[in-house]
C-alpha positions in Angstrom: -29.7 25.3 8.0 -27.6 22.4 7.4 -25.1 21.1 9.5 -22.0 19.7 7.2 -18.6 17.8 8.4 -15.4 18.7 6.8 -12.6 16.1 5.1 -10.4 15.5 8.0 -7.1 17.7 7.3 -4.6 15.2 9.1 -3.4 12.1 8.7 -4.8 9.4 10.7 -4.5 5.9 10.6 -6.7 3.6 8.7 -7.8 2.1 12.2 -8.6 5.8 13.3 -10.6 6.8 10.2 -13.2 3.9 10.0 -13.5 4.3 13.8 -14.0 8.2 13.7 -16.6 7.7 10.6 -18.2 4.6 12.0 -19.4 7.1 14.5 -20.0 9.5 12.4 -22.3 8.0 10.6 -24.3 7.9 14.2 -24.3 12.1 14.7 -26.3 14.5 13.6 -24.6 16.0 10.5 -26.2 16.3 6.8 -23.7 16.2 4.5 -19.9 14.5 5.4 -16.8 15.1 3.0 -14.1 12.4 2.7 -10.8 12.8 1.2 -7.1 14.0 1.2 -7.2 17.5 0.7 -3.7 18.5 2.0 -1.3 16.0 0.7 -0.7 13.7 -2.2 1.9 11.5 -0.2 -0.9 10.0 2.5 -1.8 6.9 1.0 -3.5 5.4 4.0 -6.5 5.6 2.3 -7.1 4.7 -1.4 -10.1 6.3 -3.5 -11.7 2.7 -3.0 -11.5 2.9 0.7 -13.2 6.3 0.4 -15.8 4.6 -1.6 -16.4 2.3 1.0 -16.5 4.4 3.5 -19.1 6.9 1.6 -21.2 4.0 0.9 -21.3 3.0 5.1 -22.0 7.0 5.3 -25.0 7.1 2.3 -26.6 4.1 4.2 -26.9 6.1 6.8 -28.6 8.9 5.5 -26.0 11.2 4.7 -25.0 13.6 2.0 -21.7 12.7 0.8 -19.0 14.3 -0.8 -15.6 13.3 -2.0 -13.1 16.3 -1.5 -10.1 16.7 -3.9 -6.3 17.9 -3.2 -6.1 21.6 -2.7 -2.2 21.4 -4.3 -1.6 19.5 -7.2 1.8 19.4 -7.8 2.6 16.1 -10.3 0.7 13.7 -13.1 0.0 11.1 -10.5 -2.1 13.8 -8.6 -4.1 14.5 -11.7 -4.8 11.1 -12.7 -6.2 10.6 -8.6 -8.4 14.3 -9.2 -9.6 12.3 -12.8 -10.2 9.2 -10.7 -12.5 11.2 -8.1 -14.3 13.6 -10.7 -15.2 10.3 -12.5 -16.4 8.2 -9.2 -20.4 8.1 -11.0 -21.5 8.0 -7.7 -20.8 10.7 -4.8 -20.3 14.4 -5.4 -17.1 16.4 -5.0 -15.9 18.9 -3.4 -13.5 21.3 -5.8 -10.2 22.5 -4.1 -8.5 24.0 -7.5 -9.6 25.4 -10.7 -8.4 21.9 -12.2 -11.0 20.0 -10.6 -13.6 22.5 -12.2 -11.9 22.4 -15.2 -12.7 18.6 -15.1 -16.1 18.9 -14.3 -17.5 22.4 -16.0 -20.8 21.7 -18.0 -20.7 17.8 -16.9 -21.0 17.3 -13.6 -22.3 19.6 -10.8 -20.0 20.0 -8.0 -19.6 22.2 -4.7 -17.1 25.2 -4.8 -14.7 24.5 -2.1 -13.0 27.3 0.6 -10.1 27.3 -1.6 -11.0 29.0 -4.6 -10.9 32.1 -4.1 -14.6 33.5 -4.7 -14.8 37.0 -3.4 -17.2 38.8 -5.4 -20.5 38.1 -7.1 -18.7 37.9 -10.9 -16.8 34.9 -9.5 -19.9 33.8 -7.6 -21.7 33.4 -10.8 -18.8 32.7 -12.8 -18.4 29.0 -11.0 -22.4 28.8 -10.9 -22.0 29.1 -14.5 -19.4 25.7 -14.8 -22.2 23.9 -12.6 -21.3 24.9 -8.8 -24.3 23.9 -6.8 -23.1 24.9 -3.6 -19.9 27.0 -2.4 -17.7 27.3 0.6 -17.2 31.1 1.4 -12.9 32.0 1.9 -12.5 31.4 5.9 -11.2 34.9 6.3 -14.3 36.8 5.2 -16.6 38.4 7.4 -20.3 38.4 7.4 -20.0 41.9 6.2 -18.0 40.8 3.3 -20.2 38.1 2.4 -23.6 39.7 2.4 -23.0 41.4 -1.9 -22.6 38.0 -2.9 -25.7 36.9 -0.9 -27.8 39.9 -2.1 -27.2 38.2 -6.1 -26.5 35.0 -5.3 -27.3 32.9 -8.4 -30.9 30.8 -7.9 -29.8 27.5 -6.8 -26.7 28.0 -5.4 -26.5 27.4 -1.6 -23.8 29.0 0.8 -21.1 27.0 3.4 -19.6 28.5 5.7 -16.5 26.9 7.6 -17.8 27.5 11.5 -15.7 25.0 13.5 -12.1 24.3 13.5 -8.5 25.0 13.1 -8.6 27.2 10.0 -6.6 26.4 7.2 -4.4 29.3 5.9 -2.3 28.5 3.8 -1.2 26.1 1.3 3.0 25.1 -0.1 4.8 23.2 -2.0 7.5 22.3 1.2 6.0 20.7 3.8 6.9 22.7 7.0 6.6 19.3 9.2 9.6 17.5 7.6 11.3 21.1 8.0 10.4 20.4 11.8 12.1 17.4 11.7 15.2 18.1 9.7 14.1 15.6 6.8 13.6 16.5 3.3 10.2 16.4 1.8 10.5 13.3 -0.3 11.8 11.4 2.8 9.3 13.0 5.2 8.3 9.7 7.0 5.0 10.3 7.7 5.6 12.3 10.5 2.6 14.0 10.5 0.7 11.1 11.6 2.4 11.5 15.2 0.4 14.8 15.8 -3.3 14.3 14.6 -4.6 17.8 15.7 -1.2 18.8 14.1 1.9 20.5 15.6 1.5 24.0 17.6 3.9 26.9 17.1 4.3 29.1 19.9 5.2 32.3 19.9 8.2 33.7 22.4 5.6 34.3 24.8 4.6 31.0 24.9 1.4 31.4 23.3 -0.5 29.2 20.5 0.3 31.1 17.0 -0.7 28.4 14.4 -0.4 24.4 13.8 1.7 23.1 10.7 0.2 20.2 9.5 2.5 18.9 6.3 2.5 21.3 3.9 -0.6 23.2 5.3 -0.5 26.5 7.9 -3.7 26.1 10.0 -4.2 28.8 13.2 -3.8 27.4 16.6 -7.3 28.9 18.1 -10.4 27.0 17.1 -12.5 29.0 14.9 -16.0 28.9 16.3 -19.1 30.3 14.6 -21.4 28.2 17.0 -22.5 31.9 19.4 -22.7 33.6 15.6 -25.4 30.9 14.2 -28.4 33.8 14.5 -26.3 35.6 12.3 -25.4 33.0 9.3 -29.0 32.4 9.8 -29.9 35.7 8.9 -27.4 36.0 5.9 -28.9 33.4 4.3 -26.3 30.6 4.8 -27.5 27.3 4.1 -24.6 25.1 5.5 -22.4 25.5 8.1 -19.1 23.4 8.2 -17.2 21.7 11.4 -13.5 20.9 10.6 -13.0 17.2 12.5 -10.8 17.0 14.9 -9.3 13.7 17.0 -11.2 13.6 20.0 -14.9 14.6 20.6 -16.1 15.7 16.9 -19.1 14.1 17.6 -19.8 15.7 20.8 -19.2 19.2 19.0 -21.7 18.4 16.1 -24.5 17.6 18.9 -24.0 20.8 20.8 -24.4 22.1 17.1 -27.3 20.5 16.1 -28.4 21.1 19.7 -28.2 25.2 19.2 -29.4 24.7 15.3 -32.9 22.8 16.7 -32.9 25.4 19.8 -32.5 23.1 22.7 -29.5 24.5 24.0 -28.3 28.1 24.2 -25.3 29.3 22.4 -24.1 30.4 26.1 -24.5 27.3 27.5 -23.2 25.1 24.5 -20.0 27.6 24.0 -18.8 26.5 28.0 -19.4 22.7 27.5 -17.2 23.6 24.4 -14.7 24.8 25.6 -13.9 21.5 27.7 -13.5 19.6 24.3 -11.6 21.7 22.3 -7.8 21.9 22.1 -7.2 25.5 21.9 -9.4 28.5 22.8 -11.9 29.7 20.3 -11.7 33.0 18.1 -14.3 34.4 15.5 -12.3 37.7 14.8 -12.9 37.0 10.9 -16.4 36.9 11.1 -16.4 40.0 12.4 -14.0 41.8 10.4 -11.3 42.0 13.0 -7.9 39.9 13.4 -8.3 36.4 12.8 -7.2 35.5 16.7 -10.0 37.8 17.9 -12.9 36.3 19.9 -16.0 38.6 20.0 -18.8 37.9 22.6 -21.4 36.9 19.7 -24.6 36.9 21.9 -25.7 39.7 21.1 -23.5 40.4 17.8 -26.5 41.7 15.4 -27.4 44.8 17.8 -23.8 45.6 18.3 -23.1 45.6 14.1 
């Protein structure tokens, strides 16, 4: 398998992003995407810094991928998805059916998490427009996934999104200028004060889920990393860590560490647990509640 690192879903500062990716490019991950995915209004970056950025990344050795917007909401956001699905250089990453209607018959491209493939028709529907690779929905289990394994199209390699806050849900209002009393069009930039996003608790005072602009993302830390026997199993080429602030790089080497079996998934799952930012949960996986964690060690004999 192959070990693949997200687009970061919050917005960081320039300073921040070259930093994160400058190390990045020193970890043990195959394929990186770069991009806004969430929200037309972060203009930190430009495409052109991206480019840069992917071209530091492809002297590295890696795969790279541009991501596009998962929302597009005006012209100016179609003429940036043109700009991206015409780089002539990198792949990209499809977030809506507009960015496959941009590059159907001309340009293979990966299938991202947010299009909505759940059966082997739309599987080989999107192979059909030139998909190379897709990212399987975060909320479906292994269970769910195995039909479109069984007549997966030849060629067509699986991702699956195994670390990270997971991203829910997608709107037109962005919930953290709500927080702040502000009106969308005037939103600041807020969201570049809280770059793991902002936590929601419930009464109780427990983590429920993270707004991050107009994106829902759960509070726990999705975490496939004690479940990697099983993707391996189900024929999963890829598997996907979300980047977070602090210590992304440490999580893809106690991936690549469990990938290349010099760790065990027990062991790697506690030094884990020091670097995340919320407790883990697999419960999707498994086809149980999303905030559900199931002990994964010996997952296969128990389903």
């Amino acid at each position: 398998m192959k070990l693949a690192l997200g687009p970061s879903l919050y917005y960081w500062t320039r300073e921040k992003l070259r930093e994160f990716y400058e190390e990045i490019a020193a970890a043990p991950v195959d394929i990186v995407y770069l991009g806004e995915t969430v929200c037309s209004r972060r203009h930190i970056m430009r495409l052109q810094d991206w480019l840069e950025v992917a071209k530091m990344l492809a002297a590295a050795g890696k795969e790279v991928v541009l991501s596009t917007l998962t929302l597009i909401e005006s012209e100016s956001d179609l003429k940036s998805l043109r700009r991206i699905t015409e780089n002539g250089e990198f792949a990209v990453e499809a977030n809506d059916m507009g960015a496959v209607h941009l590059m159907a018959n001309r340009l293979p491209f990966i299938a991202g998490p947010c299009l909505n493939i759940y059966n082997p028709q739309t599987l080989h529907l999107i192979a059909s427009l030139g998909a190379r690779r897709w990212v399987m929905p975060v909320e479906m289990s292994h269970k769910a996934l195995l039909p479109l394994q069984q007549s997966r199209p030849t060629g067509m390699e699986t991702e699956v999104f195994s670390y990270g806050r997971l991203p829910l849900a997608f709107s037109s209002r962005c919930f953290t200028a709500r927080f702040h009393n502000l009106p969308k069009d005037d939103c600041r930039f807020l969201c570049i004060d809280d770059p793991d996003g902002k936590t929601m608790h419930t009464r109780e005072g427990k983590p429920f889920l993270v707004i991050n602009g107009i994106q829902t993302q759960s509070a726990l830390m999705y975490n496939l990393l004690g479940d990697m026997d099983s993707l391996r199993n189900g024929g999963v080429n890829v598997m996907r860590i979300s980047p977070q602030s602090k210590h992304t790089a440490e999580i893809v080497r106690l991936f690549r560490d469990c990938m290349e079996q010099r760790i065990s998934p027990e062991i790697a799952m506690r030094q884990m647990a020091q670097v995340m930012p919320e407790a883990a949960c697999n419960g999707y996986w498994h086809g149980n509640p999303g905030m559900g964690q199931k002990v994964s060690t010996c997952a296969m004999q128990q389903e």
